[in-house]
C-alpha positions in Angstrom: -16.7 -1.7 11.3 -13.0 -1.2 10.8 -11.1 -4.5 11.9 -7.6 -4.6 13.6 -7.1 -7.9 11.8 -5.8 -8.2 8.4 -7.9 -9.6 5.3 -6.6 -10.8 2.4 -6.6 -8.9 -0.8 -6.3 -9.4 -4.1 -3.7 -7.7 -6.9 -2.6 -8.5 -10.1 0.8 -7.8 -10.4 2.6 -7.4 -13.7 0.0 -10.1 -15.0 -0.2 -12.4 -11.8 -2.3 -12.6 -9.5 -1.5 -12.4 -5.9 -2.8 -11.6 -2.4 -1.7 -9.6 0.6 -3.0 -9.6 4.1 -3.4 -5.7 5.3 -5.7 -4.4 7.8 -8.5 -2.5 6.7 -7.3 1.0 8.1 -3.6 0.2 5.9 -6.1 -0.5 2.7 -8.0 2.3 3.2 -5.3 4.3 3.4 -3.4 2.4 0.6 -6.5 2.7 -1.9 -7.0 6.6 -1.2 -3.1 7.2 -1.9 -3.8 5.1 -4.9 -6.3 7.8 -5.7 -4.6 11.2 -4.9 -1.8 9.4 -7.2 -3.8 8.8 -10.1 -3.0 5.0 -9.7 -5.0 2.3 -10.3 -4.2 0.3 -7.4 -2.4 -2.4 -9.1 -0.4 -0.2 -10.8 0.9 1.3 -6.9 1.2 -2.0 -5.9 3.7 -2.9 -8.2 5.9 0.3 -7.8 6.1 -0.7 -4.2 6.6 -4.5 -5.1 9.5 -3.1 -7.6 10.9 -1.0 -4.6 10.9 -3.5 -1.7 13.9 -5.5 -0.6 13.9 -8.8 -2.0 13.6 -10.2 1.9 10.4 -7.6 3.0 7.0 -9.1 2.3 4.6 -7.2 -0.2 2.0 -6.5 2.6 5.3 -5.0 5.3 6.2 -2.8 2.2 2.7 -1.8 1.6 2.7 -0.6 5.3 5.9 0.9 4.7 4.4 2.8 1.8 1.7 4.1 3.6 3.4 5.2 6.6 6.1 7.1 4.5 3.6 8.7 2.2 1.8 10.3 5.1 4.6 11.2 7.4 6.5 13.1 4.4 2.5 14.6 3.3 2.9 15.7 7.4 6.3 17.7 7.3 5.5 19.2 3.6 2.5 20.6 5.5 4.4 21.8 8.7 6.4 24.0 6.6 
């Protein structure tokens, strides 16, 4: 079952680990762009860390990420 909650995940980001809290629809989501990228998912963690303001949380950007991703995949394919 697909919670509304976040969980914690881990990364490893530029050799340090860290952890995130992002709901399992935002992961899903993440991990499968992560794919269609040919990312390993640390790897698109830290071009979204290197990308983020300094005062937006990794998880927010993350979101961010996601959100984007899809809503510009959406108006390439209403063209």
């Amino acid at each position: 079952m697909i919670s509304l909650k976040p969980k914690k995940r881990s990364l490893t980001l530029r050799g340090h680990r860290t952890s995130v809290s992002v709901e399992d629809r935002f992961w899903a989501a993440f991990r499968q762009i992560a794919a269609d990228e040919n990312l390993a998912i640390n790897a698109l963690a830290a071009k979204v860390d290197e990308g983020r303001p300094y005062e937006e949380g990794l998880a927010s950007a993350i979101r961010d990420y996601v959100l984007q991703y899809y809503m510009r995949l959406s108006r390439s394919n209403d063209d």
